[in-house]
DSSP file (Angstrom, degrees, kcal/mol; ACC not computed):
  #  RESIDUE AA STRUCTURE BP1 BP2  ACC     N-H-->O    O-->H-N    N-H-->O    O-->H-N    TCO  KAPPA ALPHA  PHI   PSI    X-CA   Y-CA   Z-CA
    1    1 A X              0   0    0      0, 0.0     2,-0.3     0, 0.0     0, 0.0   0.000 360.0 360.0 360.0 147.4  -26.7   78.7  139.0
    2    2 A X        -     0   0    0      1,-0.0     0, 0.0     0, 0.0     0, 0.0  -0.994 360.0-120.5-145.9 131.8  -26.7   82.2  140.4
    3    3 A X        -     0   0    0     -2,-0.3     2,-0.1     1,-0.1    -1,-0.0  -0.198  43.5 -96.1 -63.6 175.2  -23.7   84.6  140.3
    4    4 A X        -     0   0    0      1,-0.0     2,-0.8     0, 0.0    -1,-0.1  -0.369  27.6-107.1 -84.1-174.5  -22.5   85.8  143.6
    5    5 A X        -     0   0    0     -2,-0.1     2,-0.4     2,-0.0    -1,-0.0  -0.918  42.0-165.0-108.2 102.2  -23.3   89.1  145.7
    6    6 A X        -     0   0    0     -2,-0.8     2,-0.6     2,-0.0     0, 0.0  -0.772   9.2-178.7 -81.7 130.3  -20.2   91.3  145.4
    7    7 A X        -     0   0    0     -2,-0.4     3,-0.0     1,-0.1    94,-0.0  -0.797  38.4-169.1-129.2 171.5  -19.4   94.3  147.6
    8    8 A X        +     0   0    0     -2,-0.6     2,-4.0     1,-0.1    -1,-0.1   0.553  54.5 116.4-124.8  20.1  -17.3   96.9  148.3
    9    9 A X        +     0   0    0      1,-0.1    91,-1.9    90,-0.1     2,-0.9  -0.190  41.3 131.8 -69.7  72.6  -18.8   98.2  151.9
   10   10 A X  E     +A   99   0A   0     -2,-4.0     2,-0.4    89,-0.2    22,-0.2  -0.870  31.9 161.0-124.8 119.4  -15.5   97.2  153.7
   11   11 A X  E     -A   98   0A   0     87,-2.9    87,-1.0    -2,-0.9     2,-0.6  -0.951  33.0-147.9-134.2 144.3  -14.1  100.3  156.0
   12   12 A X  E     -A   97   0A   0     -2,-0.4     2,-0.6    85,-0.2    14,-0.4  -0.894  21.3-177.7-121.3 131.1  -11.9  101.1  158.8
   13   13 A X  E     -A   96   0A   0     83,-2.7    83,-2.1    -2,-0.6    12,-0.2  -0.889   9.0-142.2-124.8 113.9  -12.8  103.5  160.8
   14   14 A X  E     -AB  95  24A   0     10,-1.4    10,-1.8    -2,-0.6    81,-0.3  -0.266  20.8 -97.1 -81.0 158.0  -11.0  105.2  164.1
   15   15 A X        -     0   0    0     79,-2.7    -1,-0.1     8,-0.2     8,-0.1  -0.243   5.1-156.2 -43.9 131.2  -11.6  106.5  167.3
   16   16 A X        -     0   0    0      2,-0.1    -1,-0.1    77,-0.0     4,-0.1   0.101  43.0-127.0 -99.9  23.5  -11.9  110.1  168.2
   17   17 A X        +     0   0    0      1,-0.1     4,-0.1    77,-0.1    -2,-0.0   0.355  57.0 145.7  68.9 -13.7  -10.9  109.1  172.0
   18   18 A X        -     0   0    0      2,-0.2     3,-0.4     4,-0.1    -1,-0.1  -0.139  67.7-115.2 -64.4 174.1  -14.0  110.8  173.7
   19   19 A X  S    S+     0   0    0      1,-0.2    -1,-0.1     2,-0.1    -2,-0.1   0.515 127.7  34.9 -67.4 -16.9  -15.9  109.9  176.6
   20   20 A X  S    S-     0   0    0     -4,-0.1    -1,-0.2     2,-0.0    -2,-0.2  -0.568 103.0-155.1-146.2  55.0  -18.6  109.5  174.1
   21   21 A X        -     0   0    0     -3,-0.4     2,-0.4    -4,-0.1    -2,-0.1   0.033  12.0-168.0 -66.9 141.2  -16.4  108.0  170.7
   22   22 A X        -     0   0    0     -8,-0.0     2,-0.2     2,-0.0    -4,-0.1  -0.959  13.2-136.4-143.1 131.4  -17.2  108.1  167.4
   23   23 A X        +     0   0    0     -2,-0.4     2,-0.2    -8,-0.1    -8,-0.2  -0.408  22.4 177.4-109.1 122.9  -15.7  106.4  164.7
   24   24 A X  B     -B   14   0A   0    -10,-1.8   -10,-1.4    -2,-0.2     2,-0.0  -0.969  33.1-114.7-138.5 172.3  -14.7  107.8  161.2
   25   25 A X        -     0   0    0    -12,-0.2     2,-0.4    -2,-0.2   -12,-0.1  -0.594  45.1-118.8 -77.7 153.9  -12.9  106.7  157.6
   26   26 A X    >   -     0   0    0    -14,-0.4     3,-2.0     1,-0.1    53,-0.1  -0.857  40.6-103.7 -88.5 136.0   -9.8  108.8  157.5
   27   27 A X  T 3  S+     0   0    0     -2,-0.4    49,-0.5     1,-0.2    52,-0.1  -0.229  97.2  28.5 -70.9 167.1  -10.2  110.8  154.4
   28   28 A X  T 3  S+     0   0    0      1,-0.3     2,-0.5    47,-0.1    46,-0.3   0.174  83.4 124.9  68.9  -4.4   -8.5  110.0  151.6
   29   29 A X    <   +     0   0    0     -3,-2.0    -1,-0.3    44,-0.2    44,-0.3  -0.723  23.1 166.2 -92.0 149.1   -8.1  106.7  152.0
   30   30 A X        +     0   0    0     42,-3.2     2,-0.3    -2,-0.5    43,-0.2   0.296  55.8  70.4-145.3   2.6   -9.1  104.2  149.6
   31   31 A X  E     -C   72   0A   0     41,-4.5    41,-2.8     2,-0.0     2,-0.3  -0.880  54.8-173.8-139.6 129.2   -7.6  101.1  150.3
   32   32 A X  E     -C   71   0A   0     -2,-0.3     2,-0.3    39,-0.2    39,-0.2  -0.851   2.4-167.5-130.5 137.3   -8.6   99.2  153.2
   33   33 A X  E     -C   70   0A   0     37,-2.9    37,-2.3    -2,-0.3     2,-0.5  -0.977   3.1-172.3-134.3 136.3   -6.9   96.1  154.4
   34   34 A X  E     +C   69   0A   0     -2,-0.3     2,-0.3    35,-0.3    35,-0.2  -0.981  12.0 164.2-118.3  95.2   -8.1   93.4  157.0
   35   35 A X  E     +C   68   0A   0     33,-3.6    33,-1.8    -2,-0.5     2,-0.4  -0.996   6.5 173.0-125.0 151.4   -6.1   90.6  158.3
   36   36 A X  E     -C   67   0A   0     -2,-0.3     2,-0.4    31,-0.2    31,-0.2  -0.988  12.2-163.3-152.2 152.3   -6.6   88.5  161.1
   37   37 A X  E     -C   66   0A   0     29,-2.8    29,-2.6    -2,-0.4     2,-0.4  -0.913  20.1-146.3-136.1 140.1   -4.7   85.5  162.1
   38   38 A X  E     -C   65   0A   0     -2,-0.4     2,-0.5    27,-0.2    27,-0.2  -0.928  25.2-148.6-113.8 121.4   -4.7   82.5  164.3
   39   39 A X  E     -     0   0A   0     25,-2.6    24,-2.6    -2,-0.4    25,-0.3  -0.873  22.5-143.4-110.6 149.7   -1.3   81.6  165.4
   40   40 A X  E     -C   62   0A   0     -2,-0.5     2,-0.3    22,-0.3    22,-0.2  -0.877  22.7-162.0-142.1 110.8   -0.9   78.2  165.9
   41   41 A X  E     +C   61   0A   0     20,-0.7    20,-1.5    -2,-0.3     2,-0.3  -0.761  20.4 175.3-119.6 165.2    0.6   75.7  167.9
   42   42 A X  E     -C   60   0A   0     -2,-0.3     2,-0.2    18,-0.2    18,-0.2  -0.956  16.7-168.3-151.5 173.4    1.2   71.9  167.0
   43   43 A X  E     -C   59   0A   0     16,-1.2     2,-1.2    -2,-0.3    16,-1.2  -0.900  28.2-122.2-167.6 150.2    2.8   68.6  168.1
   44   44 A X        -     0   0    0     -2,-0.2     2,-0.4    14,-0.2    14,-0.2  -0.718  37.9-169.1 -75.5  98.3    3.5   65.1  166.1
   45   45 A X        -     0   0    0     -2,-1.2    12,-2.2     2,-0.0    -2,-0.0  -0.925  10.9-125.3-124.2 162.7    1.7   62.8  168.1
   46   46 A X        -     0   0    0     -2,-0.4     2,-1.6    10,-0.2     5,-0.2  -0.114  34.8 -90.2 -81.7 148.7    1.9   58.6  167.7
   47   47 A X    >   -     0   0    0      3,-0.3     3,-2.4     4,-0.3     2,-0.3  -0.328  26.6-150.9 -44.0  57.6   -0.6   56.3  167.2
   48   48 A X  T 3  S+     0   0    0     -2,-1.6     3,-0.3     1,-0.3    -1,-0.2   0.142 100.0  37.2 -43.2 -44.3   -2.0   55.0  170.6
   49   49 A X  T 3  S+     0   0    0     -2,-0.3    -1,-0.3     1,-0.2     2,-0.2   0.850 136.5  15.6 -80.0 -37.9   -3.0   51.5  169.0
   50   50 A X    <>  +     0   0    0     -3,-2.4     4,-0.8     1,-0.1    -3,-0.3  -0.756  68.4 172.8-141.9  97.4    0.2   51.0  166.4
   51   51 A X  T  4 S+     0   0    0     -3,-0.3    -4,-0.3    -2,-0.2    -1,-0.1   0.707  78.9  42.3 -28.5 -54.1    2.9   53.5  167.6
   52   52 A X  T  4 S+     0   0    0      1,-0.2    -1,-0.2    -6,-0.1    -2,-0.0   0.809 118.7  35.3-102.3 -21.1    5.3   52.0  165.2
   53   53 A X  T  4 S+     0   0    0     -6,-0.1     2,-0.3     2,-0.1    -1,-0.2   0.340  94.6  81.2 -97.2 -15.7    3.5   51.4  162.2
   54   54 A X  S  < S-     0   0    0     -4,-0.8     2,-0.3    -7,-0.0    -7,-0.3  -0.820  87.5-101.4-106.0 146.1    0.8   54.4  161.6
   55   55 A X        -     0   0    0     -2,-0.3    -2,-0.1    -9,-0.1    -3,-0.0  -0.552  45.6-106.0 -72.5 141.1    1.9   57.5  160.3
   56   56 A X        -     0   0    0     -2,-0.3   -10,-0.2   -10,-0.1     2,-0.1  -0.249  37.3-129.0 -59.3 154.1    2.3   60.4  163.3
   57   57 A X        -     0   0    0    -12,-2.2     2,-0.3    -3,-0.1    -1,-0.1  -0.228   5.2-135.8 -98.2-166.9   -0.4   62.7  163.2
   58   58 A X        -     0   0    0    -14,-0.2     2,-0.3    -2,-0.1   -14,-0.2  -0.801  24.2-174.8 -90.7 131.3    0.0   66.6  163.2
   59   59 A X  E     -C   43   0A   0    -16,-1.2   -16,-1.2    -2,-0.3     2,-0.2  -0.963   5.9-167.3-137.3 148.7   -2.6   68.2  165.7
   60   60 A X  E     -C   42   0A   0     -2,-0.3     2,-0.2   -18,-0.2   -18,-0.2  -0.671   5.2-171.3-129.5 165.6   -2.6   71.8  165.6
   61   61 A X  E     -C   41   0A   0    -20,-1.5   -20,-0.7    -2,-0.2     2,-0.4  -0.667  32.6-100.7-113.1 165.5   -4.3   74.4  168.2
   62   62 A X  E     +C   40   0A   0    -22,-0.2   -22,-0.3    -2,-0.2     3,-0.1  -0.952  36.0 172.9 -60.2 132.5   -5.0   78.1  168.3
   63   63 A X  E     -     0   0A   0    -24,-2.6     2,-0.3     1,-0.7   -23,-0.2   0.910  67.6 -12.9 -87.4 -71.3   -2.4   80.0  170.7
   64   64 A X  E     -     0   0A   0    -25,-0.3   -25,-2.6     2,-0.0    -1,-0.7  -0.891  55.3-135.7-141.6 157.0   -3.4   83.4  169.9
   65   65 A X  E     -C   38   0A   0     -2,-0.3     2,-0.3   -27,-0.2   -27,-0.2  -0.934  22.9-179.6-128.6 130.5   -5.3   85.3  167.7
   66   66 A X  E     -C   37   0A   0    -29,-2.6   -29,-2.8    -2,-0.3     2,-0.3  -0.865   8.4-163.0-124.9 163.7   -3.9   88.9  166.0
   67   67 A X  E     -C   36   0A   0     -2,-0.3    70,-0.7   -31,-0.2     2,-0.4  -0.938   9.1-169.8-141.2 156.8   -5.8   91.2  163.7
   68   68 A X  E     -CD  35 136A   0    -33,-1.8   -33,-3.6    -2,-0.3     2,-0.2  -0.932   3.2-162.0-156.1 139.4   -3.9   94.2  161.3
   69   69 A X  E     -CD  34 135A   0     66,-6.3    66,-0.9    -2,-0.4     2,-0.4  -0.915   5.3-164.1-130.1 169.5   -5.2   96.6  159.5
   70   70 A X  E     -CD  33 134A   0    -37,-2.3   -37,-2.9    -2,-0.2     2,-0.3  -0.988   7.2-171.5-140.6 145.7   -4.0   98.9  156.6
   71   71 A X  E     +CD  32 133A   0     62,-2.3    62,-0.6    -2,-0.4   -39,-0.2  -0.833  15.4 167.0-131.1  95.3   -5.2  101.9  155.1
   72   72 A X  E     +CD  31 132A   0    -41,-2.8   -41,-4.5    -2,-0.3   -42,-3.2  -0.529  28.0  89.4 -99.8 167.5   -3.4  103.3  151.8
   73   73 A X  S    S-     0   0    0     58,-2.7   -44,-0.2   -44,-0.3    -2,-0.1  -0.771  82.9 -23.2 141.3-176.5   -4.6  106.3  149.0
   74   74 A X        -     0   0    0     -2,-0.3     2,-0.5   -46,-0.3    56,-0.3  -0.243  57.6-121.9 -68.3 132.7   -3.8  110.2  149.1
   75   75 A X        -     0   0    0     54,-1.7     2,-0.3    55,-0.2   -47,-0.1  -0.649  34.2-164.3 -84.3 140.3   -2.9  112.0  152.2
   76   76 A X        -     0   0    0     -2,-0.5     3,-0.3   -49,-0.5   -47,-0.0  -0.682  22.5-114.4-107.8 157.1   -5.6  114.4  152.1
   77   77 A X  S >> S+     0   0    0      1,-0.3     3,-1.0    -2,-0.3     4,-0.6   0.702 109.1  62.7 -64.5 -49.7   -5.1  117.8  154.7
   78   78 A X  T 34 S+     0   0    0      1,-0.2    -1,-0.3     2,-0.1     4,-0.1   0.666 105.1  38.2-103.1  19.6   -7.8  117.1  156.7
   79   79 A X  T 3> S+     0   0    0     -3,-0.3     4,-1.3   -52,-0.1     5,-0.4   0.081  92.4  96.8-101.5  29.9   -6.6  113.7  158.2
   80   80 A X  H <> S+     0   0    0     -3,-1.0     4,-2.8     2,-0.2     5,-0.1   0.994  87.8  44.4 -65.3 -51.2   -2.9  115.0  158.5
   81   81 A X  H  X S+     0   0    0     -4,-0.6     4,-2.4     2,-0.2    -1,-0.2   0.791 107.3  52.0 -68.1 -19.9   -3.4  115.8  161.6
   82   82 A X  H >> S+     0   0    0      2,-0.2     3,-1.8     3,-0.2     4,-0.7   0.961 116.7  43.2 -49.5 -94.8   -5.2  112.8  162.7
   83   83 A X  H 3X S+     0   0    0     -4,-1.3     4,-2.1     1,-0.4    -2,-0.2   0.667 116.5  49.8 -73.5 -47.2   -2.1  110.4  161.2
   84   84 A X  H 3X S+     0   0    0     -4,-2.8     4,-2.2    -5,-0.4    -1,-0.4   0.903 106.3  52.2 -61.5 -47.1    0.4  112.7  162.6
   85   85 A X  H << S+     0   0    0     -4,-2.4     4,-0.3    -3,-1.8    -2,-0.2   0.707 120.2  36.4 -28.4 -44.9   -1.1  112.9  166.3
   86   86 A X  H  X S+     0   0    0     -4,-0.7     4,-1.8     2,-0.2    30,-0.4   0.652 112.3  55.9-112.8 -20.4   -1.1  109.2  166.6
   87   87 A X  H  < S+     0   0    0     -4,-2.1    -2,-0.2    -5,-0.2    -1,-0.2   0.973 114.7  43.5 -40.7 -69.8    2.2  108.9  164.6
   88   88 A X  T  < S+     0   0    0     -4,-2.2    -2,-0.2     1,-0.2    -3,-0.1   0.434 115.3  48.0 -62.0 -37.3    3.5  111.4  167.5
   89   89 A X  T  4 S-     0   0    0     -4,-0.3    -1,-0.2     2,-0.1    -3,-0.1   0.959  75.5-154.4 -71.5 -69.9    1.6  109.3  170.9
   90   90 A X     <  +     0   0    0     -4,-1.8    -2,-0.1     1,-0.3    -3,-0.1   0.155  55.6 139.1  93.6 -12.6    2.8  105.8  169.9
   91   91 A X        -     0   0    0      1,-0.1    25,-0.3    24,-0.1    -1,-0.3  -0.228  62.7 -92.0 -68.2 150.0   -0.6  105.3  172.0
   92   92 A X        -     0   0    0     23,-0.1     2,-0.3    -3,-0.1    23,-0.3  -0.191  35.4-165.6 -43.9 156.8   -3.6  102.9  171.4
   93   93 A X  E     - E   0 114A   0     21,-1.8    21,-0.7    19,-0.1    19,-0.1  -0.959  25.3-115.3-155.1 117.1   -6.4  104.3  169.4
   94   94 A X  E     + E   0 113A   0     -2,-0.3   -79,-2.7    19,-0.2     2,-0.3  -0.416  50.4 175.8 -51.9 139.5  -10.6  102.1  169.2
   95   95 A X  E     -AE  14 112A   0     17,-1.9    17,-1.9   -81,-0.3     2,-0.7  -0.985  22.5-154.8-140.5 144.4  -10.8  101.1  165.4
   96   96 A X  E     -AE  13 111A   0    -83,-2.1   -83,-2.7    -2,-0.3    15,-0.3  -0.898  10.2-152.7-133.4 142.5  -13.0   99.3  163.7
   97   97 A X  E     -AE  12 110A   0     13,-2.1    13,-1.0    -2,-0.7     2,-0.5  -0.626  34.3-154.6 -93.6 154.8  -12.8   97.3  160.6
   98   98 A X  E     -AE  11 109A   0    -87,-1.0   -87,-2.9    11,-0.3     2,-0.8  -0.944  36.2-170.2-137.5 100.2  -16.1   97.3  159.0
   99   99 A X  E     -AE  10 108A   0      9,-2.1     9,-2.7    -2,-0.5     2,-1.0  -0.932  29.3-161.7 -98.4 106.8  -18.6   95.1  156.5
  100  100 A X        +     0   0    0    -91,-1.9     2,-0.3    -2,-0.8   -90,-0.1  -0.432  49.7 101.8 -97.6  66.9  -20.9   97.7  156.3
  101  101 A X  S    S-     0   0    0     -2,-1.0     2,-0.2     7,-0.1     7,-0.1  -0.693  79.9 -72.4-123.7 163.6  -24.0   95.5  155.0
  102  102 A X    >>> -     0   0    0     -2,-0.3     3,-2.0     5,-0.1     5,-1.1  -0.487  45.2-104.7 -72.4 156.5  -27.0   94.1  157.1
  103  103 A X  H >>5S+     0   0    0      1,-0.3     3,-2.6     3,-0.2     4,-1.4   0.753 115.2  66.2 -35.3 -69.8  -26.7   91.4  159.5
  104  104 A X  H 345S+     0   0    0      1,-0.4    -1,-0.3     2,-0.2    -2,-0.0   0.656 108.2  42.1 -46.2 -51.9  -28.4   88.9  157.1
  105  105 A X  H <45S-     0   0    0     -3,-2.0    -1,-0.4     1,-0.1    -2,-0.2   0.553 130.5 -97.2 -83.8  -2.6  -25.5   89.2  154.9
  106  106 A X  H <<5 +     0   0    0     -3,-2.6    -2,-0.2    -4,-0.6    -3,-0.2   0.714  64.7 163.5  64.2  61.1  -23.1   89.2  157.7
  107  107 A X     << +     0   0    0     -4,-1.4    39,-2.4    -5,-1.1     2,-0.3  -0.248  18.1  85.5 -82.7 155.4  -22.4   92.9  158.3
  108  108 A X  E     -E   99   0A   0     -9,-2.7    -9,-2.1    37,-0.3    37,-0.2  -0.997  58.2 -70.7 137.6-141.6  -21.0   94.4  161.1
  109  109 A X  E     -E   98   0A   0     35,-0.4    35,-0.8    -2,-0.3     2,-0.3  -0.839  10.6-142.0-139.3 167.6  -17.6   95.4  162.9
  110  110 A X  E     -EF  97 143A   0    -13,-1.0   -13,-2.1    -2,-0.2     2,-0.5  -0.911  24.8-162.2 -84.2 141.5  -14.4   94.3  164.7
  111  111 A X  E     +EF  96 142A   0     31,-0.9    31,-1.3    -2,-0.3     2,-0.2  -0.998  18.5 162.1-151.7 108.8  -13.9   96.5  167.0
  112  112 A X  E     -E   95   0A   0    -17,-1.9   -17,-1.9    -2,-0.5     2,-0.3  -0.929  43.9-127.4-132.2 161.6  -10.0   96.6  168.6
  113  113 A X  E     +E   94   0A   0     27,-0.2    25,-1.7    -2,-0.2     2,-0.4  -0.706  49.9 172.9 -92.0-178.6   -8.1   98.9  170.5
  114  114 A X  E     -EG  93 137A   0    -21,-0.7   -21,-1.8    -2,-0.3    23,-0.3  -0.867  29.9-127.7-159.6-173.0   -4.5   99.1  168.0
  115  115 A X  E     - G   0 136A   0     21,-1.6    21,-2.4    -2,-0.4     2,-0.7  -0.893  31.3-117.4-161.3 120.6   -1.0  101.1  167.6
  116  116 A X  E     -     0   0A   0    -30,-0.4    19,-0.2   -25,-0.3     3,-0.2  -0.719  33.9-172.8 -80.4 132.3   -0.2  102.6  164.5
  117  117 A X  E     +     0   0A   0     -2,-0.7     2,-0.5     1,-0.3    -1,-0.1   0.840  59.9   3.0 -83.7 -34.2    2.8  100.8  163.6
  118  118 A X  E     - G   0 134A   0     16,-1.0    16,-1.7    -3,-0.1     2,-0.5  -0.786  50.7-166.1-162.8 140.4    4.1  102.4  160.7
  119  119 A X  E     - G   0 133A   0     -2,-0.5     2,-0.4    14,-0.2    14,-0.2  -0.890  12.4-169.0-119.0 111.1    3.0  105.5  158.7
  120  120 A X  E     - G   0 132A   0     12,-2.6    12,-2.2    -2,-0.5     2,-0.3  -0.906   3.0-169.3-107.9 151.1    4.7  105.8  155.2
  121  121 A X        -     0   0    0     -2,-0.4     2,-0.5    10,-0.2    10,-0.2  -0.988  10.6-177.5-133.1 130.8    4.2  109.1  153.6
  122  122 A X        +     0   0    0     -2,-0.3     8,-2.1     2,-0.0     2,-0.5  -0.986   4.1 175.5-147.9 105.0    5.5  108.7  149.7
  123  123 A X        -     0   0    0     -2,-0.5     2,-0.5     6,-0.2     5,-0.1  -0.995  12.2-162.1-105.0 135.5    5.5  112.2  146.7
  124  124 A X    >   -     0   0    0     -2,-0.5     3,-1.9     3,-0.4     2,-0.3  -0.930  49.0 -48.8-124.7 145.2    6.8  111.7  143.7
  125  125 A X  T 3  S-     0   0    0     -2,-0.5     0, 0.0     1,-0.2     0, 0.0  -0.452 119.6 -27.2  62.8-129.2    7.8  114.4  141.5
  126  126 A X  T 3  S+     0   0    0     -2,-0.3     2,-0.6     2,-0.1    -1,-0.2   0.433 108.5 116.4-104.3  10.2    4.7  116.9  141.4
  127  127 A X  S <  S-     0   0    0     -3,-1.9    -3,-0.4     1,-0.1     3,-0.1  -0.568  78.5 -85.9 -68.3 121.5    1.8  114.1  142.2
  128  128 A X        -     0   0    0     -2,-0.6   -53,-0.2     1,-0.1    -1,-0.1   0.093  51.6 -96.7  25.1  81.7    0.0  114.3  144.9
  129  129 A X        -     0   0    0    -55,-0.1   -54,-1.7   -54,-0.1    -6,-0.2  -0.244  32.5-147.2 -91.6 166.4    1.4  112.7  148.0
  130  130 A X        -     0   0    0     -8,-2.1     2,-0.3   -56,-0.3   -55,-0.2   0.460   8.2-166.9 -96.0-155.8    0.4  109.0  149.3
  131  131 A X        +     0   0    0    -10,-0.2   -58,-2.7   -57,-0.1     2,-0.3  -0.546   6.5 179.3 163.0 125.2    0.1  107.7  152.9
  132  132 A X  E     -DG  72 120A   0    -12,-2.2   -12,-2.6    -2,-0.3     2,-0.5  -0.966   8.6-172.2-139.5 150.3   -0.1  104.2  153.7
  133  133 A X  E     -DG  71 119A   0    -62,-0.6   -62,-2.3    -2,-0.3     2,-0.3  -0.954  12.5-152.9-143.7 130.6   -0.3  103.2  157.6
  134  134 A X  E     -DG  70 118A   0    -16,-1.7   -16,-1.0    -2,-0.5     2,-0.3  -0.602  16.4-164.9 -97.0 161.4   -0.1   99.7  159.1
  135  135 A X  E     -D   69   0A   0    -66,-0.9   -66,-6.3    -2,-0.3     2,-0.2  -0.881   2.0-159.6-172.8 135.9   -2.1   99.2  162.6
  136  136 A X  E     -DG  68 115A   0    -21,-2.4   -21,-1.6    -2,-0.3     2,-0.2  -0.491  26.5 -89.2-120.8 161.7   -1.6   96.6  164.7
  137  137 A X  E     - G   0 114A   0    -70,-0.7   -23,-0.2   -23,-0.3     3,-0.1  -0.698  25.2-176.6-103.1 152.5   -3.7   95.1  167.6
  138  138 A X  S    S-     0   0    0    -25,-1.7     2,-0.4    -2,-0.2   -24,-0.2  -0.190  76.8 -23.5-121.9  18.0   -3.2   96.4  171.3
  139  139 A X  S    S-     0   0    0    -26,-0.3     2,-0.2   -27,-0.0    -2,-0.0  -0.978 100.6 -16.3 169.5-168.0   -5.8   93.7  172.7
  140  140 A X        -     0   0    0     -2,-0.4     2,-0.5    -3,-0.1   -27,-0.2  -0.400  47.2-128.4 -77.5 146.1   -8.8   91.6  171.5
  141  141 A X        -     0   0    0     -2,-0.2     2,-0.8   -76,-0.1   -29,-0.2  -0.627  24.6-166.1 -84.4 156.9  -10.6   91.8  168.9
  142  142 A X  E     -F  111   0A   0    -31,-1.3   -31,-0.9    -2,-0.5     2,-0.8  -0.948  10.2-149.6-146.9 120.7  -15.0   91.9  169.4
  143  143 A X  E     -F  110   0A   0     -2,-0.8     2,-0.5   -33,-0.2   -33,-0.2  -0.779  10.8-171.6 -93.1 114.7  -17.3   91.4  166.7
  144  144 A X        -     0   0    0    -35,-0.8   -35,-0.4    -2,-0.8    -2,-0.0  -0.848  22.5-127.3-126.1 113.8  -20.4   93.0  167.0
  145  145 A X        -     0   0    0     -2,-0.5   -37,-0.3   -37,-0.2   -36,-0.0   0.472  36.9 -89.6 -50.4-176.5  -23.0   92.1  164.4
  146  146 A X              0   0    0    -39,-2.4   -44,-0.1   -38,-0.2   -46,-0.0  -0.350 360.0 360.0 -70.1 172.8  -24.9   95.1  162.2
  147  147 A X              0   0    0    -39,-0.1    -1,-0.1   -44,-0.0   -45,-0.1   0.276 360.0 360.0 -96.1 360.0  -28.1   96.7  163.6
């Protein structure tokens, strides 16, 4: 028996827009969230040989496929402007969610364009204020393994 291999290289990292883009963590964040989803279509259909007598089947498809991301922790100064900018656009922005391991282990990125959808900004009292931001997909997603 052998324990498993735990990690924690998972980052999402955005777009700076150039002609020549390069992708960074927004500071301060420190929780990074991944989903992606297969939306699903279905129909009951009968048995072709006993119709009346076999249980109906369920057979399901993929319709479309969506990916979210989230990024919570402390808003730090220097991605205010970043969060705010894109808050402010409403435009797509390249991001990529990130297993930042080697290929072997199955590292590498998704790489979508997305819309932030909603930017909560949270103090209480004299702490430190929070920032959590949902981002939605604007397109497909593309996996491209590590180097």
């Amino acid at each position: 028996m052998a324990d498993a291999t735990l990690t924690n290289k998972v980052l999402i990292l955005l777009g700076n827009g150039e002609s020549s883009e390069t992708f960074a963590a927004p500071c301060g964040g420190n929780v990074s969230t991944i989903t992606t989803t297969n939306n699903t279509g279905e129909a009951v259909t009968l048995d072709c040989t006993d119709p009346l007598n076999v249980v109906p089947a369920i057979q399901r498809w993929t319709e479309s496929q969506d990916t979210s991301l989230s990024i919570s922790g402390r808003l730090s100064l220097e991605a205010l402007a970043t969060w705010r900018e894109w808050a402010d656009s409403g435009e797509p922005k390249n991001c990529r969610a990130m297993f930042d391991v080697a290929a072997a282990s199955g590292g590498g990125y998704w790489q979508l364009p997305a819309i932030l959808q909603t930017m909560t900004v949270t103090r209480t009292n004299a702490a430190t204020a929070e920032i959590e931001a949902t981002i939605v997909a604007a397109g497909r997603r593309e996996w491209t393994d590590a180097s």
